[in-house]
C-alpha positions in Angstrom: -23.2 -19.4 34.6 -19.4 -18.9 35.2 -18.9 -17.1 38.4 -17.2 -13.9 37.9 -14.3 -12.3 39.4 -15.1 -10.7 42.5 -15.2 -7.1 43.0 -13.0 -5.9 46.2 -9.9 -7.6 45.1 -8.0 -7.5 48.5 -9.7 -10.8 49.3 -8.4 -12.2 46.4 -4.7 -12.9 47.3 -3.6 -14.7 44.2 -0.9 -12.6 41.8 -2.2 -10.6 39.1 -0.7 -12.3 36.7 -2.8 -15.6 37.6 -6.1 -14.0 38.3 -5.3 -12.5 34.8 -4.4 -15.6 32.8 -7.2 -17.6 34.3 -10.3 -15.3 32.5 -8.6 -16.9 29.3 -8.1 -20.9 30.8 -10.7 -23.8 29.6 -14.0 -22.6 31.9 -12.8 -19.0 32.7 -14.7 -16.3 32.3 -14.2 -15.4 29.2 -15.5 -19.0 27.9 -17.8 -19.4 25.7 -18.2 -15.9 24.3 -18.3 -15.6 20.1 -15.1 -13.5 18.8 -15.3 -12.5 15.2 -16.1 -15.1 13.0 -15.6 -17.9 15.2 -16.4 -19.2 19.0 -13.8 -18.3 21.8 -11.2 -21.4 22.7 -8.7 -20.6 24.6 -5.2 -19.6 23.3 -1.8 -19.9 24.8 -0.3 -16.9 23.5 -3.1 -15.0 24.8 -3.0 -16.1 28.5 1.1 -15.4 28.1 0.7 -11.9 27.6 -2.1 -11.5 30.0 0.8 -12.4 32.4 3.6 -10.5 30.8 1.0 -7.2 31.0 -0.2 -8.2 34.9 3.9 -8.5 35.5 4.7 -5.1 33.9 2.2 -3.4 35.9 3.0 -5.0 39.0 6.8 -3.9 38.4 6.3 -0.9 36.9 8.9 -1.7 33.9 8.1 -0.6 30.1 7.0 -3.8 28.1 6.9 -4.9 24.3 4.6 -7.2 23.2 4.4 -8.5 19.5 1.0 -10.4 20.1 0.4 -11.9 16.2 -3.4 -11.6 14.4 -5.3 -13.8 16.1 -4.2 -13.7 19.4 -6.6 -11.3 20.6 -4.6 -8.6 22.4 -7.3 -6.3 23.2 -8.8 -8.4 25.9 -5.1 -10.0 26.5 -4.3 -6.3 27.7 -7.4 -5.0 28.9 -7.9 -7.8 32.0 -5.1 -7.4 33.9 -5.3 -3.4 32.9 -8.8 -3.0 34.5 -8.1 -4.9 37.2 -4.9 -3.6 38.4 -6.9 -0.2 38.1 -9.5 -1.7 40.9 -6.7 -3.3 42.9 -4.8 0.0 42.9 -7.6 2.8 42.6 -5.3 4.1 39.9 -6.6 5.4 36.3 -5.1 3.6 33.6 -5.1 4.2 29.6 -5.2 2.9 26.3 -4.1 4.6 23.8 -4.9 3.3 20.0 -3.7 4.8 16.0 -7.2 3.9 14.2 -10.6 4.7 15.0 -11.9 1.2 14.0 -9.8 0.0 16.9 -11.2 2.9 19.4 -14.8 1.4 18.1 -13.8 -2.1 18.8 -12.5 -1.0 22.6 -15.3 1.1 23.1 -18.3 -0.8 21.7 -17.3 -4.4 21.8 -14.5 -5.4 24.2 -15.3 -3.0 27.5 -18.8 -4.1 27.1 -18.1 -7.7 27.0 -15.8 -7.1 30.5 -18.2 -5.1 32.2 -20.6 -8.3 31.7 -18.4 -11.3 32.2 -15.1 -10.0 34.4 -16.9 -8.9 37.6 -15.6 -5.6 39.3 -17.7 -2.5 37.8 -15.6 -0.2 36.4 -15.8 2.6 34.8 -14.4 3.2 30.9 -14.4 6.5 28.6 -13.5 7.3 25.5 -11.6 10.9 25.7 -11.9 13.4 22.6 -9.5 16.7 22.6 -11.8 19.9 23.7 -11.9 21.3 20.2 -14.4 18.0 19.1 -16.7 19.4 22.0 -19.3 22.1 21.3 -19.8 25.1 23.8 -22.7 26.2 23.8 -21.9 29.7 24.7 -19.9 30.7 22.0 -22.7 28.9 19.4 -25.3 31.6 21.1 -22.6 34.3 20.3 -21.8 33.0 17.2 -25.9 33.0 16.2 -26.7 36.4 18.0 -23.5 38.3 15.9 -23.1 36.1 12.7 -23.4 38.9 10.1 -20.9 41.0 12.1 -18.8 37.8 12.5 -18.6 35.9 9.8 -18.5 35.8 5.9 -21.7 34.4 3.9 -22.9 30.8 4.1 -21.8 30.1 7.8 -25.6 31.1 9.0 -26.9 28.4 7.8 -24.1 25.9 9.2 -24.6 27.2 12.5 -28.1 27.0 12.2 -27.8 23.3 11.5 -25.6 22.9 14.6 -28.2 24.6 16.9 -30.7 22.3 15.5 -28.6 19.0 16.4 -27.4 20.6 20.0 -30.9 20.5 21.3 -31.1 16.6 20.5 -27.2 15.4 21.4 -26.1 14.3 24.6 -22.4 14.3 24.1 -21.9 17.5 22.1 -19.0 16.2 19.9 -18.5 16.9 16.4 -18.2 13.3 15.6 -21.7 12.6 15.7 -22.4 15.1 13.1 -23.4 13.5 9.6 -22.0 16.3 7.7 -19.1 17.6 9.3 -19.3 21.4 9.2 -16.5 23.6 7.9 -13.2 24.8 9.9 -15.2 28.0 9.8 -18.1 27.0 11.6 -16.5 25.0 13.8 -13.8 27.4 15.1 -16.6 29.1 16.2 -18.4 26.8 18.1 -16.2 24.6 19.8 -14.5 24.5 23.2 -11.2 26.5 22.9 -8.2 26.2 25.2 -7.9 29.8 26.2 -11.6 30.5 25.6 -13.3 29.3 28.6 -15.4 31.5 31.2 -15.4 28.8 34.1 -17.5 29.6 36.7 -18.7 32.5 35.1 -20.1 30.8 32.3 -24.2 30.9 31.8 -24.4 27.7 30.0 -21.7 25.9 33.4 -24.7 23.3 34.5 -25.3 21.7 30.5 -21.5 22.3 29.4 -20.4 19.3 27.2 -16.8 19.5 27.5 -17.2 20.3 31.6 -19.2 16.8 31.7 -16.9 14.6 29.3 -14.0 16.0 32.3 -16.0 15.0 34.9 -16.0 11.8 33.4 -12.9 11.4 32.7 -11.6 12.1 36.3 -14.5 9.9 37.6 -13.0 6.8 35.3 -11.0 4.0 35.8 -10.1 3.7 32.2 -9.6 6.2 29.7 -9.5 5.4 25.6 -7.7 7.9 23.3 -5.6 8.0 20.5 -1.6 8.6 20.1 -2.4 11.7 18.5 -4.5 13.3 21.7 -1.7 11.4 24.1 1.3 13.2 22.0 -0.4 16.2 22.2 -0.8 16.3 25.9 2.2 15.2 26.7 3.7 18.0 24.5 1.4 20.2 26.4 2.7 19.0 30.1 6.4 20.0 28.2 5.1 23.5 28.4 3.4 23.5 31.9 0.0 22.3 31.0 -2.3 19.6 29.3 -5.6 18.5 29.1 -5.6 14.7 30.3 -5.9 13.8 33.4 -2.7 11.7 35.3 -2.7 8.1 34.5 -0.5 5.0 36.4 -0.2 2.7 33.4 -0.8 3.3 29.6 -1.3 0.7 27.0 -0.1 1.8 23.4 -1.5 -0.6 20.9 -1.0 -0.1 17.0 2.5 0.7 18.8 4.2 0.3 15.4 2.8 4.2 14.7 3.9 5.9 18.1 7.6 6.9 16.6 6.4 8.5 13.6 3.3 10.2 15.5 5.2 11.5 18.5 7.6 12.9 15.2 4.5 15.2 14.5 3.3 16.5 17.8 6.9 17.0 19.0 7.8 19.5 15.9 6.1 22.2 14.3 4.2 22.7 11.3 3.0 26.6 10.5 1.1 26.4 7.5 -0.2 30.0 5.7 -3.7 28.4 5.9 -3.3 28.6 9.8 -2.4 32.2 10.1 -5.3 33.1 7.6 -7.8 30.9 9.9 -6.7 33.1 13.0 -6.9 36.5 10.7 -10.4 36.0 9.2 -11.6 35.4 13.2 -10.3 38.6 14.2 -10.6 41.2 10.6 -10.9 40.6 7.4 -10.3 44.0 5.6 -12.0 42.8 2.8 -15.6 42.8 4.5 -15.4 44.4 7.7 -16.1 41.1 9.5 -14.9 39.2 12.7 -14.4 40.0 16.2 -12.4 43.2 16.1 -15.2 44.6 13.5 -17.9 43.7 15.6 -16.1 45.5 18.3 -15.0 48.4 16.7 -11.4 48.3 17.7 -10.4 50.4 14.9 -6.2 50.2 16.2 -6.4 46.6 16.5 -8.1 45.7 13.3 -6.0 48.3 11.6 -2.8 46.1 12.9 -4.7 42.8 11.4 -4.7 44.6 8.2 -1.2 45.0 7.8 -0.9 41.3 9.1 -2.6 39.8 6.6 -0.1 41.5 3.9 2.8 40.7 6.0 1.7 37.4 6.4 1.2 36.9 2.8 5.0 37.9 1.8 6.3 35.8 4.6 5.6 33.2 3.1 7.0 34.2 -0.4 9.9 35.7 1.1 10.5 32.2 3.4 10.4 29.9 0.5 13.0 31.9 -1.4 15.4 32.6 1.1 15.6 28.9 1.8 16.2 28.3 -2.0 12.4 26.2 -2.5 11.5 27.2 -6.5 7.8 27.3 -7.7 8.4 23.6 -8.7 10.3 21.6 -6.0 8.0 20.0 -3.5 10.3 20.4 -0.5 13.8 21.3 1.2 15.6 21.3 3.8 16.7 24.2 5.5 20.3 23.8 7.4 20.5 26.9 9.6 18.8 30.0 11.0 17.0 31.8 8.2 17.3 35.4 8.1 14.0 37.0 6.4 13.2 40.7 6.4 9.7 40.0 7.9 7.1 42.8 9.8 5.3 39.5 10.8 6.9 39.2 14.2 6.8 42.5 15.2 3.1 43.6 14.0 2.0 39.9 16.4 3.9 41.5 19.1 1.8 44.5 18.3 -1.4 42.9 18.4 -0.5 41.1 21.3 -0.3 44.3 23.4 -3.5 45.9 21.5 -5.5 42.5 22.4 -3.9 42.6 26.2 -5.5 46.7 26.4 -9.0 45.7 24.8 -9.0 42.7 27.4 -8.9 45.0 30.1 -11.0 47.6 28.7 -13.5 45.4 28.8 -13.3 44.2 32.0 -16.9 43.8 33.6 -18.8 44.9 30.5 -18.9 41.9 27.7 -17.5 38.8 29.3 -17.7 36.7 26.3 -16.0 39.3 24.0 -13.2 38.7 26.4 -13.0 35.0 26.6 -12.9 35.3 22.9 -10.0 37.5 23.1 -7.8 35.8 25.2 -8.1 32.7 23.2 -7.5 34.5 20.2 -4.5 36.2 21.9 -3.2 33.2 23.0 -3.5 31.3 19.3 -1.2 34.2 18.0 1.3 33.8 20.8 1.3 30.1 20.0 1.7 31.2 16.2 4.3 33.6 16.7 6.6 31.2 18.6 6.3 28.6 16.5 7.9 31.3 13.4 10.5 31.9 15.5 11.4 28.8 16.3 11.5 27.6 13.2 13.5 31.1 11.3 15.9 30.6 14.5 16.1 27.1 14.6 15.6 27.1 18.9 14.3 23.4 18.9 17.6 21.6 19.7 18.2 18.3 17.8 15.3 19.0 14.8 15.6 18.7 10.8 13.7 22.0 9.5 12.1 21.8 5.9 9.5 23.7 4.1 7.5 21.5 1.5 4.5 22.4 -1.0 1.1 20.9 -0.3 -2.5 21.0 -1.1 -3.7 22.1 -4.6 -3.0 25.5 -3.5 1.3 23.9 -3.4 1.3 26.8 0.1 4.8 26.6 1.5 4.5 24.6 5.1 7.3 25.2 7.8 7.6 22.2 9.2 10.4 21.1 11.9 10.8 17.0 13.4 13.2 15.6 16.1 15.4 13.3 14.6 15.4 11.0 17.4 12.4 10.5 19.6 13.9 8.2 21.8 15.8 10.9 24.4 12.3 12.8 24.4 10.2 10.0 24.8 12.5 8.7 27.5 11.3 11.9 30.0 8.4 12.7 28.8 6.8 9.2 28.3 8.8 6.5 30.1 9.7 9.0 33.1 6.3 10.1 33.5 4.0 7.2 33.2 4.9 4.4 35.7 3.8 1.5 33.5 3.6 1.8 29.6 3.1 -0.9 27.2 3.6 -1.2 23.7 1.9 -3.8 21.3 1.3 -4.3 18.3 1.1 -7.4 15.8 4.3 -6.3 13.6 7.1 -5.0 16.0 9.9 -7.8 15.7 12.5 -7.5 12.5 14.3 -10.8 12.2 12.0 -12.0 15.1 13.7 -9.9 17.9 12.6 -6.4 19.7 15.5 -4.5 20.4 14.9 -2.2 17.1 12.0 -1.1 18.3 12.7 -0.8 22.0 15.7 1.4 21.1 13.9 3.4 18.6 11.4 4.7 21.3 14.0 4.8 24.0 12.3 2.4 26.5 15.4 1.5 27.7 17.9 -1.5 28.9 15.0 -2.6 31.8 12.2 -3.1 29.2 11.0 -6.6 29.1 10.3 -7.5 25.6 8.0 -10.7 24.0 7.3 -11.6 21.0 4.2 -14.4 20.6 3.5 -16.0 16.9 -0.1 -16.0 15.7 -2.5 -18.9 16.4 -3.8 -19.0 12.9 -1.8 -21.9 10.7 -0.3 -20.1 8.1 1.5 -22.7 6.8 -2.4 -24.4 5.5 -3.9 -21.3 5.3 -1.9 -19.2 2.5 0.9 -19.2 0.6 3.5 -17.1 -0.8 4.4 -16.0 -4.3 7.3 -14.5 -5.8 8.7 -13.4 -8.9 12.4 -14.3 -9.8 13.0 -12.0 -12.9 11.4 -8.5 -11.8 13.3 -5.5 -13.2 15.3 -3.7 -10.8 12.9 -0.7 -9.7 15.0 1.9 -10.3 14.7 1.4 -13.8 11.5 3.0 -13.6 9.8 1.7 -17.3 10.9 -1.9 -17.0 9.4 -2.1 -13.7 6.5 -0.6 -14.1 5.5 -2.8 -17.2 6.3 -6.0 -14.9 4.0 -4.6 -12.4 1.3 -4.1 -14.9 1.7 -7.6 -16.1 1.7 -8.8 -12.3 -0.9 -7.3 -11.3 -3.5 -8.5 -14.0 -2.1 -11.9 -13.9 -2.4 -12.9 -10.2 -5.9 -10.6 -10.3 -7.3 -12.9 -12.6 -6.0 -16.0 -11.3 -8.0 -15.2 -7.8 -11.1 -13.9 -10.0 -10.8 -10.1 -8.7 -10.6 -10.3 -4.6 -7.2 -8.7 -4.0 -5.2 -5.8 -3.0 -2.3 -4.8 -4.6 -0.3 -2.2 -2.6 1.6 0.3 -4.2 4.7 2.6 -2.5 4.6 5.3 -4.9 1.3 7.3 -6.1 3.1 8.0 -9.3 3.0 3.9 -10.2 -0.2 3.1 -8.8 -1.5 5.7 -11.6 -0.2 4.5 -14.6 -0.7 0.9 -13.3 -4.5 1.7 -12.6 -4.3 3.6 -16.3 -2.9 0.5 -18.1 -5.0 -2.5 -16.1 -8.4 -0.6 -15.9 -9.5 -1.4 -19.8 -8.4 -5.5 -19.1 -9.7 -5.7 -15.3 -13.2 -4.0 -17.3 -13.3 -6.9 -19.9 -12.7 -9.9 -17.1 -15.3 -8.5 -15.4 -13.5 -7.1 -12.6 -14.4 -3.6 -11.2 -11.0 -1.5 -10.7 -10.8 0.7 -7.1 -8.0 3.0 -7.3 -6.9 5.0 -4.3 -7.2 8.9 -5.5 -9.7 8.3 -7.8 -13.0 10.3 -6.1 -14.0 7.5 -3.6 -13.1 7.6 0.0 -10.9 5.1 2.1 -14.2 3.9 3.6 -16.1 3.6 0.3 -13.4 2.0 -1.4 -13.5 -0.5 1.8 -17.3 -1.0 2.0 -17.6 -1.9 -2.3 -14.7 -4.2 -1.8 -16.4 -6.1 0.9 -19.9 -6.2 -1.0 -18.5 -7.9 -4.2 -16.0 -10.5 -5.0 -15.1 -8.8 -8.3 -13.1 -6.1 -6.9 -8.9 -5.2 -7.5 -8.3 -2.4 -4.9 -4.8 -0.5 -5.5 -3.7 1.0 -1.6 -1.2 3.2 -0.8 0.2 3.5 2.8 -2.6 3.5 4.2 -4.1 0.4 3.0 -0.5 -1.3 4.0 -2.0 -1.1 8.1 -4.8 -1.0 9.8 -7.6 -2.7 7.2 -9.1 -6.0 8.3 -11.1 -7.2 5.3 -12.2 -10.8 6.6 -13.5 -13.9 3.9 -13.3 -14.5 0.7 -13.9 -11.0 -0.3 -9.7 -10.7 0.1 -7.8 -13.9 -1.0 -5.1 -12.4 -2.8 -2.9 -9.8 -1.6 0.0 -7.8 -3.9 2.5 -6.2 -2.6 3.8 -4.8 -5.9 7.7 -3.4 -4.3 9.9 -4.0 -0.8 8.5 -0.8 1.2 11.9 1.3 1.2 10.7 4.9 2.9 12.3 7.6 0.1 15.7 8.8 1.5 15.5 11.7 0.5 12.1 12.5 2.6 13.7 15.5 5.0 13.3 13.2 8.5 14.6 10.0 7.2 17.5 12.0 5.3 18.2 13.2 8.3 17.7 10.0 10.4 20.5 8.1 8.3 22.8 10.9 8.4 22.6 10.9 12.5 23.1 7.1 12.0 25.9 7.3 10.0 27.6 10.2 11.9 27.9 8.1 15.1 29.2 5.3 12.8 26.6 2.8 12.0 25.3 1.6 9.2 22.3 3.6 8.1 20.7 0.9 6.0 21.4 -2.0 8.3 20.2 -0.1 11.5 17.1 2.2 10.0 16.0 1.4 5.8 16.1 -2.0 6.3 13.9 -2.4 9.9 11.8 0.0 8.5 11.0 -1.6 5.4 10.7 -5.1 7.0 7.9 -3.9 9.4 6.3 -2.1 7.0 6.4 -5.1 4.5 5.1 -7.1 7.5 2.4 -4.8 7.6 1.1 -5.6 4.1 1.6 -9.2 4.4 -0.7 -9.3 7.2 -3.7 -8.1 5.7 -4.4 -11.7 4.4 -5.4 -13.7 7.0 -7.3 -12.0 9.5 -9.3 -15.3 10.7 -8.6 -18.7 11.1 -11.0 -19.1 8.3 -9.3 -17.1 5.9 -7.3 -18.7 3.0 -5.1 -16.9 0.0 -2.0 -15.8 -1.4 0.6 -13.0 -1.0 2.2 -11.7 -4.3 5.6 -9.8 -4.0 6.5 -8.7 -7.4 9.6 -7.6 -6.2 12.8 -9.6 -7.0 15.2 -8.6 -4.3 13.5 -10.8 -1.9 15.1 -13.6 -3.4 18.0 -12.4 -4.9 19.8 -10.0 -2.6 21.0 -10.9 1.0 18.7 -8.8 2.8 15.5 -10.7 1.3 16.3 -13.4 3.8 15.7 -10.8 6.3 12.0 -9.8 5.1 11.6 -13.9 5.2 12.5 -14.8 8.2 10.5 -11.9 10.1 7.2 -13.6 8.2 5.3 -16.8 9.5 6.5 -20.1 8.2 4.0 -20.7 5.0 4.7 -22.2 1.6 7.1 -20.3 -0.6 6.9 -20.4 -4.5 8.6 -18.6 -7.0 7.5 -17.4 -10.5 8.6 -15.9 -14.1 6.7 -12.8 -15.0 
């Protein structure tokens, strides 16, 4: 056996960097082991970033690494990570987009390390509170549903008591069936809604343990959207994560647009009714204030839930959104004749009084207040904020959703980079970005700007190991309609489409940019796909991502249509997926409120918006759909593009040269 790496690493006086690259050399540690579909051998581009990772930590400089499929990043990150945690006794992160990814970390890589590096360590995976159960508040919630809570959650929580005497974790994930927002929300571990020391279930508290382990860890696991979160949080003088000395952000290529989210706002009517129905509902009698008997109080929820209910006609209207638009922008401060505000600082104070008045006689009534309390605060800033427009540097829209088409406030940054500069780059000693599709044109600096990682970054970007150039090849059509003449195009995609479909007998993607053509594509190809004998899998059409995944790997007679989220993140590996579609160039809509008002900034400080934001955008994206081909060096196939401008405007040459070299043909629909 290999002798591992020695725990106690101030005997071992060699640089990082080359204690790191040799657990990938010919005989290192990491020799032998079986990766995916094939054996481990050792790869170049893998021990190159295990140095460029070990350097960036030792530095403490950002770092952007485009490590292609195939290199195996993971463990290219994770080695000098873990053992610049042991060196340093400092907690480091990484922070992933996809759960399959989390999995991989979690139950594949850090498994295989603990076994073959050497030094123990310690590794968690870290969930927000709310996916923990409290055990005190499912007691309540049992002892008081009828005064609580509206028919049919009895027998959830019932179900949830059942599983909390057999789970060890306590998190909502390991649930089969996932119960309602209802349930839940009364269940879980709330910020605000904690007893602490006071607590009678302290000793067997899930969340209290998963801390523990947390602070106890050298390396934490979590996802962008928990990291944004927190570090919005720390914006506001608190957070939930424990302090970290290096982060590594894979699935980087996500981390602008899901910073976007957590760094705005988004006040749906669905999430004041959620709060209401916890505290009144007139309707019944039922929730906390009922079970209380706080006749003021409930009597102020009562005129909420009317106020709240013309709010968000009234919003809507003064912002000029009609019953049929699906969204618009709002320019300025809106000035609505609303009781809302007023009647939450009303209930604020009534809340605050019962809080006291309760002091020493029903603990958990009060716990439950003050989180409650608290949501409303959060609730009530976030309306003004968005009617006054006090988030400096945001593009405010309202936009339809859900088959109820309720108005959403919603608010963005327009650049992430000056915020992520303090609040990520400032904070965190080391962060590291990588991802396989980072690079437009082959260089970094779009990237790096767009996150504001600044001029000291060090940047690298390492080309695949798989041989692309014997293992696929490239398709593309020469005489495409121009897609904005909507019918011609979307009779040449039909024809595409089943062509190439039957030419790899089923076995493909085809990846759509607009639900509207995916449809009637699906409508017209379903019939002929049917009498080929090919089975049609349509994104919206009743099955889950996941089920749509699993058939498609079971059967080689499968044409899967994907939007966006098929374009990333899906590793379908074999012969099940030889034929990839990519059906138009991935140009985000313009008129989508952030990247209207993205292009706008652009063009304001005198750029080009297209050169410097559409087109990047649309090559990594594009990237992104390419690479769902060949995800082994096994795999073999084609990629379709059944859009023309590749080869016949100037910026096709663009999309091609950010793609590894591979045959290039070109075809007549």
């Amino acid at each position: 056996m290999i002798a591992p790496i020695q725990d106690g690493h101030a005997a071992d006086g060699r640089p990082l960097r080359d204690v790191a690259a040799a657990a990938f050399a010919p005989g290192g540690v990491l020799a032998g082991i079986a990766e995916g579909d094939f054996e481990y051998e050792a790869r170049p581009q893998q021990a190159e970033m295990a140095r460029a990772v070990a350097d960036a930590l030792e530095s403490g400089r950002p770092l952007v690494v485009e490590a292609g499929t195939g290199v195996g990043k993971s463990l290219a990150y994770l080695v000098p990570l873990i053992l610049h945690a042991k060196r340093t006794n400092q907690r480091a992160m990484v922070s992933t987009h996809t759960i399959s990814l989390q999995e991989q970390l979690v139950g594949k890589d850090l498994p295989l390390l603990k076994e073959r590096l050497g030094p123990s360590f310690r590794a968690v995976l870290v969930k927000g509170r709310t996916n923990y159960l409290c055990l005190r508040r499912l007691a309540r919630a049992r002892n008081h549903q009828r005064e609580l809570f509206p028919d049919g959650v009895a027998e959830e929580l019932e179900r949830i008591r059942a599983w909390a005497d057999r789970t060890e974790e306590g998190s909502a994930q390991e649930l089969r069936r996932q119960p309602s927002a209802e349930a839940w929300g009364a269940v879980c571990a709330e910020h605000g809604n904690c007893m602490g020391a006071k607590c009678p279930e302290r000793k067997r508290c899930f969340l209290f343990r998963a801390r523990a382990q947390m602070h106890d860890a050298d390396l934490l696991v979590a996802n962008h959207h928990l990291l944004f979160s927190d570090l919005a949080m720390r914006r506001e003088g608190a957070g939930f994560l424990p302090d970290v000395a290096a982060v590594v952000m894979d699935e980087a290529h996500t981390v602008e647009d899901t910073a976007s989210d957590h760094l705005g706002i988004r006040l749906s009517p669905y999430a004041f009714e959620h709060w209401l129905r916890r505290l009144f509902t007139p309707e019944t009698g039922k929730g906390l204030l009922g079970y209380l008997r706080a006749g003021p109080a409930a009597q102020t929820v009562t005129r909420l839930w009317d106020a709240v209910a013309e709010l968000f006609h009234a919003v809507p209207r003064a912002a000029g959104l009609g019953a049929r638009d699906s969204q618009k922008v709002v320019p300025g401060p809106l000035e609505v004749a609303s009781e809302v505000p007023g009647l939450l600082r009303e209930l604020s104070g009534r809340l605050a009084t019962l809080i006291e008045e309760l002091e020493d006689q029903d603990e958990e009534s009060r716990a439950e207040l003050r989180g409650l309390r608290g949501h409303g605060l959060g609730l009530g800033g976030m309306l003004e904020a968005f009617l006054g427009q006090a988030l400096p540097d945001h593009v405010y829209w309202i936009e339809r959703e859900g088959k109820r088409r309720q108005a959403v406030l919603h608010s963005a940054p327009i650049e992430v980079a000056p915020v992520l500069r303090e609040a990520l780059f400032g904070q965190i000693p080391s962060v590291i970005l990588t991802s396989a599709t980072l690079a437009v044109g082959g260089r970094l600096e779009y990237f790096r700007d767009r996150l504001g990682a600044g001029e000291d970054c060090e940047m690298l970007c390492l080309g695949s190991p798989f041989d692309h150039a014997r293992q696929m090849r490239l398709h593309v059509a020469t005489n495409a309609p121009d897609p904005k003449d909507k019918e011609a195009f979307a009779e040449a995609v039909a024809k595409g489409v089943l062509r190439w479909s039957l030419k790899t007998r089923g076995r493909a993607f085809a990846l759509f940019t607009s639900d509207e053509l995916l449809q009637r594509t699906a409508a017209a190809l379903r019939g002929p796909l049917e009498e080929a004998g090919l089975t049609l899998l349509a994104q919206g059409g009743g099955l889950t991502r996941r089920a749509m995944l699993e058939n498609f790997r079971k059967n080689t007679g499968f044409v899967l249509f994907g939007l966006d989220s098929f374009w990333m993140g899906v590793d379908v590996r074999g012969e099940a997926l030889s034929n990839v579609i990519l059906t138009r160039l991935p140009f985000a809509v313009p008129d989508h409120p952030v990247v209207a008002a993205r292009l706008k900034r652009i063009k304001e400080k005198g750029g080009d918006p297209f050169k410097e934001y559409s087109l990047p955008e649309a090559v990594l994206k594009f990237r992104q759909g390419f690479g769902r081909l060949i995800r082994s060096q096994t795999d073999e196939g084609i990629v379709v593009v059944l859009d023309s401008r590749l080869v016949t405007k100037w910026y096709g040459r663009v999309f091609l040269r950010s793609l590894p070299e591979c045959p290039v043909d070109t075809f007549e629909l």
